[in-house]
SEVODO-389294 format. One record per atom (N, C-alpha, C): x, y, z; residue in one letter; atom name. Coordinates in steps of 0.001 Angstrom, whole numbers, plus 500000, padded with zeros to 6 digits. Layout:
REM residues N
REC      xx      yy      zz  type  atom
REC       X       Y       Z     a    CA
...
This chain:
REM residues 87
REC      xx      yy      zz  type  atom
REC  489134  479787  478185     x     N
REC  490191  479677  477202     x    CA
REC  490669  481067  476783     x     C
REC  489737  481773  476515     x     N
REC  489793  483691  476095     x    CA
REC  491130  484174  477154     x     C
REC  490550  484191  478775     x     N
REC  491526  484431  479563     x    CA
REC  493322  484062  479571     x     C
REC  493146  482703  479266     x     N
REC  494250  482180  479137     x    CA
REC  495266  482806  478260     x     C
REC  494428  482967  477164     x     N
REC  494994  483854  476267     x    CA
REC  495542  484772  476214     x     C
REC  494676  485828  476854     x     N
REC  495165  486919  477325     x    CA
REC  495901  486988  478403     x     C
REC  495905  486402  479328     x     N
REC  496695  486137  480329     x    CA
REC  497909  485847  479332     x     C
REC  498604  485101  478748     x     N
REC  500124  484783  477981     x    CA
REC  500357  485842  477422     x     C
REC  499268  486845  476329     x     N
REC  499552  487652  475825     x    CA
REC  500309  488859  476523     x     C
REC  499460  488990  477783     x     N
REC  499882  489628  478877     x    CA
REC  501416  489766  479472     x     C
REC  501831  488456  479243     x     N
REC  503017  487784  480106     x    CA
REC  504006  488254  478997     x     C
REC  503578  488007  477770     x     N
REC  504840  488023  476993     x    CA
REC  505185  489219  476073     x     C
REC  504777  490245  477150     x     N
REC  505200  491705  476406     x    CA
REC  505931  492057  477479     x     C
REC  506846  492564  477092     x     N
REC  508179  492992  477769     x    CA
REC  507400  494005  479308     x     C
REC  507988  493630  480367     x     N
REC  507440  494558  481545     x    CA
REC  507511  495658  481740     x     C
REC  508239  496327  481154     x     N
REC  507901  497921  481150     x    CA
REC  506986  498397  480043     x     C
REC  505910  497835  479576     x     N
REC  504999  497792  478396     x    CA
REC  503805  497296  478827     x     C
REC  503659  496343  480270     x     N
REC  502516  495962  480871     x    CA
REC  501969  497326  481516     x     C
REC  500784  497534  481649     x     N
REC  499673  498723  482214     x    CA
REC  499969  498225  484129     x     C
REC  500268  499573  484537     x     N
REC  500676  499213  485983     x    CA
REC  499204  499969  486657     x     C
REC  498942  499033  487903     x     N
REC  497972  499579  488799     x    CA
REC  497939  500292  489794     x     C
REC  497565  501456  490261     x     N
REC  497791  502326  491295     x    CA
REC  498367  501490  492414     x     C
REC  498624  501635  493046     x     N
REC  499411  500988  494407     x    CA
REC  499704  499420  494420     x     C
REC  500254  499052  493357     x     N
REC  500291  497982  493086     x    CA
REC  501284  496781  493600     x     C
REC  502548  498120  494377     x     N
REC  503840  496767  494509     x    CA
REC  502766  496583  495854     x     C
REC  503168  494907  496512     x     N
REC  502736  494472  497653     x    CA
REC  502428  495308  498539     x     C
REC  504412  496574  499223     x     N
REC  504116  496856  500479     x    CA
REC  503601  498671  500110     x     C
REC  503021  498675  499511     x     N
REC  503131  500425  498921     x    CA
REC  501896  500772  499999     x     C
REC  502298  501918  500746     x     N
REC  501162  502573  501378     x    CA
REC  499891  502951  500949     x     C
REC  499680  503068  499477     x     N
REC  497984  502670  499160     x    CA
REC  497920  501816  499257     x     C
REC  498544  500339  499048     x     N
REC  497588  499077  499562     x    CA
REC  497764  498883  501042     x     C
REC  498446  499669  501805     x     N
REC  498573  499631  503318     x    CA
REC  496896  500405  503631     x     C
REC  497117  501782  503346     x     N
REC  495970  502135  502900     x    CA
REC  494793  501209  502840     x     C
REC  494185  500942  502119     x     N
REC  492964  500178  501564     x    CA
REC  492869  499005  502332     x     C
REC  493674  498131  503122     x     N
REC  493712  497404  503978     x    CA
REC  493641  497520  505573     x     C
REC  494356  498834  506248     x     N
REC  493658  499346  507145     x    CA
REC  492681  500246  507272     x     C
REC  492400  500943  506346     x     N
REC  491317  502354  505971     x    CA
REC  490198  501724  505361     x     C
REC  490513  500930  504654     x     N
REC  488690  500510  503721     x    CA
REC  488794  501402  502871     x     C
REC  490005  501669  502099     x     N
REC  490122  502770  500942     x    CA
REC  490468  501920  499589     x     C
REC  490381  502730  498641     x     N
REC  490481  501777  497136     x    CA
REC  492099  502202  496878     x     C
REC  492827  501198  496641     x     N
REC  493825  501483  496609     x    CA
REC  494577  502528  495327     x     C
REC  493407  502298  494488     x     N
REC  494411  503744  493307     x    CA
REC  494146  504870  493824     x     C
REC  493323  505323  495137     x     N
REC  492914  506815  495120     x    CA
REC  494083  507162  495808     x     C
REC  494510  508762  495797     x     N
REC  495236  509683  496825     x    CA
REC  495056  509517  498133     x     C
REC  495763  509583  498768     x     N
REC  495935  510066  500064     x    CA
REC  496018  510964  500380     x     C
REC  495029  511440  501308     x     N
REC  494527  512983  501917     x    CA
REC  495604  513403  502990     x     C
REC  495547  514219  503519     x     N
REC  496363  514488  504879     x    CA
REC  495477  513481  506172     x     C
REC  494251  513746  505941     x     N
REC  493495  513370  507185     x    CA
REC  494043  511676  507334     x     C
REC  493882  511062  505854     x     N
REC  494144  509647  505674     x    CA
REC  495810  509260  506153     x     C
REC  496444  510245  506216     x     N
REC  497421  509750  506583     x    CA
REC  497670  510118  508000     x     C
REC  497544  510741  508641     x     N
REC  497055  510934  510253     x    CA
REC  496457  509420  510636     x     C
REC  494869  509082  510640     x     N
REC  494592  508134  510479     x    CA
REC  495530  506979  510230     x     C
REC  496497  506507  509466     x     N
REC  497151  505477  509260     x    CA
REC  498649  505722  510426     x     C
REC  498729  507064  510571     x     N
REC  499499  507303  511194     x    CA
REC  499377  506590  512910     x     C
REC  498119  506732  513538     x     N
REC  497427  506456  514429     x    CA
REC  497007  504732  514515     x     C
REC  497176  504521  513592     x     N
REC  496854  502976  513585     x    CA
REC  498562  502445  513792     x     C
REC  498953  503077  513101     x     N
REC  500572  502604  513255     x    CA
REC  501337  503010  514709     x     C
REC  500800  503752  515409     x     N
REC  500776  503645  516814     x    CA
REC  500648  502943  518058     x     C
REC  499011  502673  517480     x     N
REC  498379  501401  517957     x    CA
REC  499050  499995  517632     x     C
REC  499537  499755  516659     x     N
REC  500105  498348  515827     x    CA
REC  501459  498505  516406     x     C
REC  502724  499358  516879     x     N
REC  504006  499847  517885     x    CA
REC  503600  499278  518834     x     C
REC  502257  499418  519836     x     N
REC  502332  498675  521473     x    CA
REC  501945  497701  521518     x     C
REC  501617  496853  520332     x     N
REC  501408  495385  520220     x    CA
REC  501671  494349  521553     x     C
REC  501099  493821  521741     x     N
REC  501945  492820  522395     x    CA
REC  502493  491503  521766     x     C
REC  501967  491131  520607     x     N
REC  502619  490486  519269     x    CA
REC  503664  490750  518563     x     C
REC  504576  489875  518385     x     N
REC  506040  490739  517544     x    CA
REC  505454  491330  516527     x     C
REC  505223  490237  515261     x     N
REC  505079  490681  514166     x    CA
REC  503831  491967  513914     x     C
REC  503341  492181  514660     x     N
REC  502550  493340  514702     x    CA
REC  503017  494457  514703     x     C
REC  503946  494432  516137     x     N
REC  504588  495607  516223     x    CA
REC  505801  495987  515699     x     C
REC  506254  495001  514734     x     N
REC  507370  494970  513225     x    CA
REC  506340  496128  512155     x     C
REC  505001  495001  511943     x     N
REC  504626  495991  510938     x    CA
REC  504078  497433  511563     x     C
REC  503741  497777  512457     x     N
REC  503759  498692  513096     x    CA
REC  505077  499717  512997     x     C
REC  505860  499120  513148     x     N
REC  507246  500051  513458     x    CA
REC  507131  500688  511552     x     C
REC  507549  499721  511026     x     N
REC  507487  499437  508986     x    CA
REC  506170  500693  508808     x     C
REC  505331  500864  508869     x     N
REC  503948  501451  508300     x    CA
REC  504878  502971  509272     x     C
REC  504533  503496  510147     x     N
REC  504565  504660  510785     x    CA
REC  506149  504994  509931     x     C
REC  507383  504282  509455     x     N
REC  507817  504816  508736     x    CA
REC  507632  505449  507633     x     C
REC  507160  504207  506877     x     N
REC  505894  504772  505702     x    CA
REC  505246  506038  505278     x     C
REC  504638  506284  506329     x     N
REC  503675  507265  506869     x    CA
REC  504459  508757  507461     x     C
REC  505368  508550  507701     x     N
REC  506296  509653  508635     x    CA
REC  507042  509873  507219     x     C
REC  507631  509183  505979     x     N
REC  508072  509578  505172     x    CA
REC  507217  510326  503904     x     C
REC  506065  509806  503823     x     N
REC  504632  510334  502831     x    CA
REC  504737  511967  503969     x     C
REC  504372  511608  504828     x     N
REC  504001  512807  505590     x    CA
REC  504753  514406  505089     x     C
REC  506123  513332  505114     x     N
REC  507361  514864  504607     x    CA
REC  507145  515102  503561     x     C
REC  507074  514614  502628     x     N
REC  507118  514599  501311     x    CA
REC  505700  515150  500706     x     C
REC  504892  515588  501399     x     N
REC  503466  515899  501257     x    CA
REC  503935  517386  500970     x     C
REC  503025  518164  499607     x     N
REC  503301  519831  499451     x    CA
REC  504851  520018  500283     x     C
């Protein structure tokens, strides 16, 4: 019942006033992250970690599955844009 509670209380404060979680929208490269890496999704991304994801998104391009090599194509963008934007 407690939950519930808080759960509505939750709901009914205006959304830019709710507490947001590190990598929280669906497609955000920390939860890409933490789903191919075994990483926690609020931490940083290293250079090495993104090499690594970079390399998986390589692998996930020669798919022989569409939708693989969709999200494949999607992530190495991802990753090629973090990359620039790094220092």
């Amino acid at each position: 019942m407690e939950e519930l509670q808080t759960l509505t209380e939750d709901f009914s404060r205006p959304v830019m006033e709710r507490p947001s979680k590190p990598g929280s929208r669906p497609g955000s490269l920390k939860r890409k992250a933490a789903q191919y890496l075994g990483k926690g999704a609020g931490s940083a991304l290293s250079k090495t970690d993104l090499k690594r994801l970079r390399a998986k998104a390589n692998k996930m391009k020669k798919s022989s599955k569409k939708a693989e090599r969709d999200r494949g194509i999607q992530l190495a963008r991802q990753v090629s844009f973090a990359f620039n934007m790094r220092d």
